[in-house]
N, C-alpha and C positions, 0 to 999 in steps of 0.2 A: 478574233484570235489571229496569231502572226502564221505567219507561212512554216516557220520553224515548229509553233509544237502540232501543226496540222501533219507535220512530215512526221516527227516523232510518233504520234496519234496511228498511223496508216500502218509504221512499223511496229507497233505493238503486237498485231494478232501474228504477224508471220516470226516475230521472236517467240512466243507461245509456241507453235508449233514448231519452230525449231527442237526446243529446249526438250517438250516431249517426244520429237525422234529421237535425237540424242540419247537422251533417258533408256528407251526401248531397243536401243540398239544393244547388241549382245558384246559380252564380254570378248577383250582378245587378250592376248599377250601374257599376265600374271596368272589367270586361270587355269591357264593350260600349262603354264609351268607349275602350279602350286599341286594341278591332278599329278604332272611327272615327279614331281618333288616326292608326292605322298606313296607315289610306286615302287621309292626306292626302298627298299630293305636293306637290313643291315646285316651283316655274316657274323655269327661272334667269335667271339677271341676264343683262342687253344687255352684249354685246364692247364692255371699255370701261368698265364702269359706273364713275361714282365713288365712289360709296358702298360700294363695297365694302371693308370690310377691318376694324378693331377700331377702336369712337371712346368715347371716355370723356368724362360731364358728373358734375363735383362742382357740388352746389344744395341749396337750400335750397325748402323747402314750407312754406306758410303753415297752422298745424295740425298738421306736425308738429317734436318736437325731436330738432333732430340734422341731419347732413349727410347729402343722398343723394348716395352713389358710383354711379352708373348707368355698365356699358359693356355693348355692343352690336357684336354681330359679328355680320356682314352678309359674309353666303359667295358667292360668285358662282355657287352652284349654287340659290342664293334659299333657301338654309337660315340660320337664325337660331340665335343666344343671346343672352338675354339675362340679366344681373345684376344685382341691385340690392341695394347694403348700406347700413343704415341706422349710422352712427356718431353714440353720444352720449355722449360724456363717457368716461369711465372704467368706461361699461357693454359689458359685450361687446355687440358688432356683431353685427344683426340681416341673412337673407341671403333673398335671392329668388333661383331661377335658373329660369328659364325658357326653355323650347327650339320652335321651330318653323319656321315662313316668313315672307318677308319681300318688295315689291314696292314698287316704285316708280313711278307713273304722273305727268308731267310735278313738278310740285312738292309732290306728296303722299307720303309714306313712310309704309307700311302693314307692322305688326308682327302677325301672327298666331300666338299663342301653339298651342300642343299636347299640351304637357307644362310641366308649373308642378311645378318641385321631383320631378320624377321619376315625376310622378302625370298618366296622359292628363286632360284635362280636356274639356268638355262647350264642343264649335266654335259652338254656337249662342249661347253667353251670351256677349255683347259685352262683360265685364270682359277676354276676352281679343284681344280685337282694338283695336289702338291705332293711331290713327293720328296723324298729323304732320306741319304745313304746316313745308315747307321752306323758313326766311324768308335762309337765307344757307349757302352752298358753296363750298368754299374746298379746295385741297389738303392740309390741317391743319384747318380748321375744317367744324364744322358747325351753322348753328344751326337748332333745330327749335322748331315752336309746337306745342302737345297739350292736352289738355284738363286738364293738370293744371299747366301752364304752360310756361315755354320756357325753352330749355335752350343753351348752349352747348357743343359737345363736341367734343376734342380728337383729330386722329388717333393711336394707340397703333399700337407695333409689332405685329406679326403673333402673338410669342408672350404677350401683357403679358396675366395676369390679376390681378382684386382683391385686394390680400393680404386674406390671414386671420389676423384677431389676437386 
């Protein structure tokens, strides 16, 4: 037998027990944000509210190419989704969906993310809390300001989501 598979051969049982520490070692990182994720509750909407129901803004960002499809459903139990697809050209379509709560205090519209693409996410980092001055509200429209600029969006039926292409 050559020297080589005597080396390989020696390293066998200590890859074994690596692999079962590994294994038994305890969860970090996702778990404990998936228990925070699940803590969060949601406050619901005021009887009445208007912002409830499914609204879609097709836009444009300066920086990036392509059109965002953004819509945004606004539950009256103050739970959220949102989606966002990037279409450019003949490239397939890039998706965000995002699920949490959502609040509205007099002209402000606050989106708090929870889960980004199916994964809890970490409620202290402010990339997921959006918020959004309410500059116009309409039974059909809605237009919002945000930090990443301002949006008009259209009320959608109840079942309407993003196609996928």
């Amino acid at each position: 037998m050559s020297e080589q598979s005597n080396f390989f051969k020696g390293m066998l049982p200590a890859c074994v027990v690596m692999a079962l520490v590994a294994g038994c070692a305890a969860p970090s990182g996702p778990a404990a944000d998936k228990d925070q994720a699940q803590a969060v509750s949601c406050s619901a909407a005021q009887a009445g509210e208007t912002l409830v129901g499914n609204w879609l803004a097709v836009r444009t960002q300066k920086g990036v190419a392509g059109e965002l499809h953004v819509l945004f459903t606004l539950k009256p139990d103050g739970s959220m989704a949102y989606v966002e697809q990037l279409k450019r050209g003949r490239q397939p379509p890039r998706m965000l969906s995002e699920t949490g709560c959502w609040t509205r205090s007099g002209q402000q519209l606050v989106l708090q993310t929870t889960e980004s693409n199916g994964v809890p996410v970490d409620l202290n980092d402010p990339i997921y809390r959006n918020q959004y001055q309410i500059t116009s509200a309409a039974a059909d429209r809605l237009g919002l300001s945000g930090a990443a600029g301002t949006m008009i969006a259209r009320r959608m039926p109840a079942d309407y989501r993003l196609p996928v292409l």
